[in-house]
C-alpha positions in Angstrom: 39.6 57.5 -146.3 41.4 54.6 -145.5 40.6 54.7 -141.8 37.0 55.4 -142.5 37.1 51.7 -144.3 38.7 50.4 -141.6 36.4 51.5 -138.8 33.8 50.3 -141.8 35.6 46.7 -142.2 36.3 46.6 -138.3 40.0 46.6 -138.8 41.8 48.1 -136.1 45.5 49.9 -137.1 48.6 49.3 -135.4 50.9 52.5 -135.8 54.6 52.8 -136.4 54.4 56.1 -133.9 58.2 56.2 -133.6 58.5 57.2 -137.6 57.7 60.7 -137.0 60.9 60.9 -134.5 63.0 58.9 -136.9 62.5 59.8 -140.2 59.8 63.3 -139.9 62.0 65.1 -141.2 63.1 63.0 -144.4 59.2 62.5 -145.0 58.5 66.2 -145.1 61.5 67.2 -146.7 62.4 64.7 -149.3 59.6 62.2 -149.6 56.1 63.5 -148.8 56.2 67.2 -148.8 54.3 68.6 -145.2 51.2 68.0 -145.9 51.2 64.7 -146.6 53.8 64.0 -143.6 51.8 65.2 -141.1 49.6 62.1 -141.9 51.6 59.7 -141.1 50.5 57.8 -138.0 47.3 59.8 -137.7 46.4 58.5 -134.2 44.2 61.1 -133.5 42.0 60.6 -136.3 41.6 56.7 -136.0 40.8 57.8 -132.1 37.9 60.3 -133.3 36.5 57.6 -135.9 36.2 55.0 -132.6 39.0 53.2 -133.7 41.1 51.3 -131.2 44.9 51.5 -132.7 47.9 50.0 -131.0 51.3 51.0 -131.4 54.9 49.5 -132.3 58.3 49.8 -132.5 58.6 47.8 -135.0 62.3 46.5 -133.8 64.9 46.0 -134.4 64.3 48.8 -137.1 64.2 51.4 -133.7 65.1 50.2 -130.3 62.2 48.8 -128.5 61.8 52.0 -126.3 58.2 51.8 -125.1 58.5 55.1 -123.2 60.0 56.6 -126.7 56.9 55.7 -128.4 54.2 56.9 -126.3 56.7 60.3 -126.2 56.5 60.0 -129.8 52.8 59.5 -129.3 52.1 62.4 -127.7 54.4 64.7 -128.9 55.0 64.2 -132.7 58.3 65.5 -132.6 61.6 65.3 -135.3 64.6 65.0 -134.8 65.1 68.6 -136.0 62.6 69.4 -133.0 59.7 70.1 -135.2 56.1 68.8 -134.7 55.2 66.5 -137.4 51.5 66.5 -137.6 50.4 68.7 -134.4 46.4 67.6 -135.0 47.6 63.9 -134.4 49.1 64.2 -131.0 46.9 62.1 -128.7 47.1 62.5 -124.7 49.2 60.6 -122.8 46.3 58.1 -121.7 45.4 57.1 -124.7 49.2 56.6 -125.7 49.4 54.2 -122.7 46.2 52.3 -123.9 47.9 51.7 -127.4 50.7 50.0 -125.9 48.6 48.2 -123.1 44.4 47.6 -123.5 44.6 48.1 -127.1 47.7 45.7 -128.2 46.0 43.2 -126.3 42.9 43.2 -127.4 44.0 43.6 -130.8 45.7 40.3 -130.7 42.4 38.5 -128.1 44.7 38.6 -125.1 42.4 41.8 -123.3 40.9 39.5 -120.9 44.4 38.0 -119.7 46.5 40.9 -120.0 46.8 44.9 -121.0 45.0 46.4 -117.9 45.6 46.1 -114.1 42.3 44.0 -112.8 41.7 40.9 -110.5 42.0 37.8 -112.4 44.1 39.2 -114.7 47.9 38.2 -115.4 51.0 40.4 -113.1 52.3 41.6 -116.3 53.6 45.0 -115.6 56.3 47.5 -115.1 57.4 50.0 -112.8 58.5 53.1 -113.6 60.5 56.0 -111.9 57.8 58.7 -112.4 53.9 58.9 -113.3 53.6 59.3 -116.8 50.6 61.0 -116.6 51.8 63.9 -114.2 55.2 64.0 -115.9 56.2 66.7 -117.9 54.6 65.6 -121.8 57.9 66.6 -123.7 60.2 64.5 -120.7 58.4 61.1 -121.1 61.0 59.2 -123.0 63.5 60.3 -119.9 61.4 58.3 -117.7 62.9 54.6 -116.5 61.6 51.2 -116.0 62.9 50.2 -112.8 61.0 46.8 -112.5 59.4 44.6 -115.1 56.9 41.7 -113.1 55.9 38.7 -115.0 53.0 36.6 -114.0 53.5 38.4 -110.5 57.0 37.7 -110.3 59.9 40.0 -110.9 62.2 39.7 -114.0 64.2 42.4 -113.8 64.8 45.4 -111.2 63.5 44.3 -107.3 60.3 44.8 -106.0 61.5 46.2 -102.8 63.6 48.7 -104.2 60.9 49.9 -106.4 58.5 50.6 -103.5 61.4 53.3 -101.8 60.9 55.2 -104.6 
């Protein structure tokens, strides 16, 4: 219900998605009981309601491991290997747009920065592999291997990223 008031109130949600990978288990086990658990972080329902949720790290609680969080996204998983909350898995796009379109948005920066457009800052970052090809369970194993700021690169090299 409280995600129906949101949508209502026009309050967008901002999700600790790595808590089902850090402490799942706990929740189920000691804390919430299963049901309950499987709640937590219920992406897919704010998605379905027309929500437009981001999501965090929430360092330096959890590294900040952006690849670990959309994984975490996706795949709901423990650390015992179980899926916490199977109907709350989203797809790997709309993982990507929590941590891109929709955190900037969320904070008024959408026409600046979170999506790839002319006019827009060079924010971005390279990675080893397509996330949306890779292998769903294997996305935390995929590496940055460039970050670009305003257009220019911070860390990694431009030149070596385009070899592979």
């Amino acid at each position: 219900s409280q995600l129906e008031e949101m949508k209502a109130l026009d309050i967008q949600p901002s999700f600790f998605a790595n808590h089902t990978y850090y402490w799942g288990d706990w929740h189920r086990e000691v804390a919430l009981g299963g049901k309950r658990a499987d709640f937590i972080s219920p992406q897919a329902t704010a998605w379905s309601l027309g929500l437009r949720p981001s999501a965090h790290n929430d360092s330096p609680v959890v590294p900040p491991d952006m690849l670990r969080l959309v994984w975490s996204s996706v795949n709901r998983r423990t650390q015992s290997g179980d899926i916490l909350g199977p109907l709350e898995r989203i797809p790997v796009y709309r993982a990507l747009q929590q941590v891109t379109i929709n955190a900037a948005w969320q904070i008024g920066e959408d026409g600046d920065k979170g999506s790839i457009e002319v006019g827009k800052r060079a924010d971005l970052v390279l990675l080893d592999g397509n996330p949306l090809t890779a292998d769903p369970t294997d996305l935390f194993k995929l590496h940055v291997v460039a970050t670009i700021k305003d257009g220019k690169a911070v860390f990694g090299s431009l030149s070596d990223s385009a070899s592979k």
